[in-house]
C-alpha positions as CSV (number, residue, x, y, z in Angstrom):
1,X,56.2,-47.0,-40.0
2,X,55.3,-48.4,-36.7
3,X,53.7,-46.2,-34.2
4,X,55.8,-46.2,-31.3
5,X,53.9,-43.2,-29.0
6,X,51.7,-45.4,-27.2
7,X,48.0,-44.6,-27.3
8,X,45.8,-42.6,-25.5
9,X,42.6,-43.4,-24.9
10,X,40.4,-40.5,-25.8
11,X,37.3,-41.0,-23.7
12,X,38.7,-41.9,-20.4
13,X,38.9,-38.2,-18.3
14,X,41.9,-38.2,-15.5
15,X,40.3,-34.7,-14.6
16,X,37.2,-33.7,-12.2
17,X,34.0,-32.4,-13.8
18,X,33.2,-29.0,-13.6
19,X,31.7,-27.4,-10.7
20,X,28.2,-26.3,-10.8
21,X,28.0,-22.6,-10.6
22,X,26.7,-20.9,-7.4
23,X,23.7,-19.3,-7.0
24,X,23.9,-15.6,-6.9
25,X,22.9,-13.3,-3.8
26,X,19.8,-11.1,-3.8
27,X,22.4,-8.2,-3.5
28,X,24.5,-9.3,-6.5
29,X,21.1,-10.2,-8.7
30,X,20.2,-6.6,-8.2
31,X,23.8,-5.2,-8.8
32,X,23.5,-6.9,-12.3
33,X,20.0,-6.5,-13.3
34,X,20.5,-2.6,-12.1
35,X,23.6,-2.5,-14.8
36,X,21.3,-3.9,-17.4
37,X,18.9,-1.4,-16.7
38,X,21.4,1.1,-16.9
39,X,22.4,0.0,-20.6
40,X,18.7,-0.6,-21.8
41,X,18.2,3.3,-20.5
42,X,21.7,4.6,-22.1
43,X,20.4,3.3,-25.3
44,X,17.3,4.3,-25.4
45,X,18.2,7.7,-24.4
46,X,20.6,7.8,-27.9
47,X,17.4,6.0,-30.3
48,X,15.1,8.7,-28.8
49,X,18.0,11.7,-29.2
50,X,18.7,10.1,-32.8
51,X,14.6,9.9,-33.7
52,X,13.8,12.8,-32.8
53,X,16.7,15.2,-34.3
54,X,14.8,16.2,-37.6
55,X,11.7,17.5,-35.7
56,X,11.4,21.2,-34.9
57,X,10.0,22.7,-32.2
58,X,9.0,26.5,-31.1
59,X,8.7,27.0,-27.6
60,X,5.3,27.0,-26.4
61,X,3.4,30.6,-25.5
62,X,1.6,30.0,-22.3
63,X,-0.3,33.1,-22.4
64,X,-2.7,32.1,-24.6
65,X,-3.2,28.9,-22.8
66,X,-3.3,29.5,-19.0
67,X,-6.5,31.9,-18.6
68,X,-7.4,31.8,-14.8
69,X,-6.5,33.8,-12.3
70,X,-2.9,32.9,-10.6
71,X,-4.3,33.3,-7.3
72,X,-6.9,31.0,-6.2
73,X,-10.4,32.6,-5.0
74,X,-12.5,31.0,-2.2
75,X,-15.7,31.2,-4.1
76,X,-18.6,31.0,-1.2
77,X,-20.1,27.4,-1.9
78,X,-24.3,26.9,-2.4
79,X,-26.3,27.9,0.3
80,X,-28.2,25.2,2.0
81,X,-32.0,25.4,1.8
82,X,-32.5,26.1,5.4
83,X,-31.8,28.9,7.4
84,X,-29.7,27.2,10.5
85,X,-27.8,25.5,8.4
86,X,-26.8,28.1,5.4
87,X,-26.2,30.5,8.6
88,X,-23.4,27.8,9.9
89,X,-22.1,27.3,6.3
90,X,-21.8,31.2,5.9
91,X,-19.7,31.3,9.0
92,X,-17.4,28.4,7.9
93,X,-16.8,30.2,4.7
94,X,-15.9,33.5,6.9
95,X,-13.2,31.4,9.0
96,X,-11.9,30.0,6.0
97,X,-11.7,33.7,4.1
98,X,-11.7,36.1,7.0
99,X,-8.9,33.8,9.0
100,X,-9.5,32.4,12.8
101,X,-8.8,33.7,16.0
102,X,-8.9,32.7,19.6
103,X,-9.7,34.5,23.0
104,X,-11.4,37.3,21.5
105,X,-14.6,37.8,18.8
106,X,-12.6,39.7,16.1
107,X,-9.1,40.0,16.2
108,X,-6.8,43.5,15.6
109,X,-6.6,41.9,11.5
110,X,-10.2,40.6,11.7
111,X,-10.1,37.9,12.1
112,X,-12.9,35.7,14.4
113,X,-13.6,33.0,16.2
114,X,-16.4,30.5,15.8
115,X,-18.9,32.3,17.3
116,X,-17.6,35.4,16.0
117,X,-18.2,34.5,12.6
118,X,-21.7,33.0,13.4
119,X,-22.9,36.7,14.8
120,X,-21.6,38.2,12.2
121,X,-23.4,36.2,9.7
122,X,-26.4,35.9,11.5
123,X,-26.6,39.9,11.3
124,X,-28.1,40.6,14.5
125,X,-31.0,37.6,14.0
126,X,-30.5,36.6,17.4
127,X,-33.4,33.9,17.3
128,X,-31.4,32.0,14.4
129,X,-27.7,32.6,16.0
130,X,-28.9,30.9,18.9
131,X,-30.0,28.2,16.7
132,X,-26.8,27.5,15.2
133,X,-25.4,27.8,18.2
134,X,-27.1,25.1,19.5
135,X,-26.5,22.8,16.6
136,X,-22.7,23.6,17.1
137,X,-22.6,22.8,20.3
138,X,-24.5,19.5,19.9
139,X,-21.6,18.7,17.2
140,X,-18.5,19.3,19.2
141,X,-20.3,17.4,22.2
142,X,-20.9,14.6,19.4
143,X,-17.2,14.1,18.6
144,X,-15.4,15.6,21.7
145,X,-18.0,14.5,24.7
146,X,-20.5,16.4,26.6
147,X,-17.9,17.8,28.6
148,X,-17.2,20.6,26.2
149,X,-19.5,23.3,27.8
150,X,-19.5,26.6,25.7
151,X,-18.6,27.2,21.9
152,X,-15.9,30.1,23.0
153,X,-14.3,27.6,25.5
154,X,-13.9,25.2,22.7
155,X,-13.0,27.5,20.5
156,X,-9.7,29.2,22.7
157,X,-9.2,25.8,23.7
158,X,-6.9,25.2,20.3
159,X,-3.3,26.0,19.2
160,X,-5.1,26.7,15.6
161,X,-8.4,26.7,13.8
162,X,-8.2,23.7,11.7
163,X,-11.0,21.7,13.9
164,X,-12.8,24.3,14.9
165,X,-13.4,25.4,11.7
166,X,-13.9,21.8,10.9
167,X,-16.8,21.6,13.1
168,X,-18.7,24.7,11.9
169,X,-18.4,23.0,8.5
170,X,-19.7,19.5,10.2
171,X,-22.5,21.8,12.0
172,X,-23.8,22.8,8.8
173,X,-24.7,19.2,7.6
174,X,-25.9,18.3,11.1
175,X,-28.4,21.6,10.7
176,X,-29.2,20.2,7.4
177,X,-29.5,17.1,7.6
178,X,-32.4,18.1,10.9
179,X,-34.0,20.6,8.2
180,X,-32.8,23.3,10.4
């Protein structure tokens, strides 16, 4: 029997070629990848559930484990070999224990202020509180100018004791480091 459709050629296309896809957004590249991640997580979250079903745990004890005190101690650190200089590191110890003050020696709770702790530790040498006195006051004029004129003016001069106490500290390597 005769064909009578007439025939179609196969390779010729009456239709456009696809267009090429579009590059995505940062914002929708992180959208995706962020939905990924999600999934990756999900399933490991059931393989680690499913691995670990058949182990058994006890809770831990902790009082055999944890043996040191709750409360931290300030334990007073080495002494430095000389005497100027472990008299300024005894005092910055004292701020840090005893607390700071301002405008007065030794406060209604005890505590003192810079040179308050350095007579007290110097225990009525006056010789070697002079000393560290000096060695202070050559520290602040180091970092704050030589227009700082007493310790107790520098010392009520702050809102709180965090440089001054700083400085005692950084008085006791300058007395050090002169053999002081």
């Amino acid at each position: 029997m005769p064909q009578t459709h007439p025939a179609i050629d196969q390779t010729a296309s009456t239709t456009a070629p696809p267009a090429p896809p579009t590059a995505l957004s940062i914002e929708e590249r992180l959208v995706f990848i962020s939905a990924a991640m999600s999934v990756r997580l999900d399933e490991a979250k059931v393989a680690y559930e499913v691995n670990t079903a058949h182990i058994e745990t006890e809770p831990a004890d902790l009082t055999d484990v944890v043996t040191v005190p709750l409360t931290p101690t300030l334990q007073p650190p080495q002494s430095y070999p000389t005497p100027v200089a472990a008299l300024l590191q005894r005092a910055h110890h004292r701020l840090l224990t005893g607390g700071w003050c301002k405008d007065a020696l030794v406060d209604a709770d005890g505590a003192r202020c810079m040179l308050g702790a350095i007579r007290a530790e110097a225990r009525g040498n006056s010789g070697l509180e002079a000393g560290a006195v000096a060695v202070l006051m050559d520290a602040i004029r180091r970092k704050f100018g030589d227009d700082v004129d007493s310790v107790p003016r520098f010392n009520d001069s702050w809102a709180n004791g965090r440089i001054p106490v700083r400085m005692v500290d950084q008085a006791a390597n300058l007395a050090d480091a002169r053999g002081l």
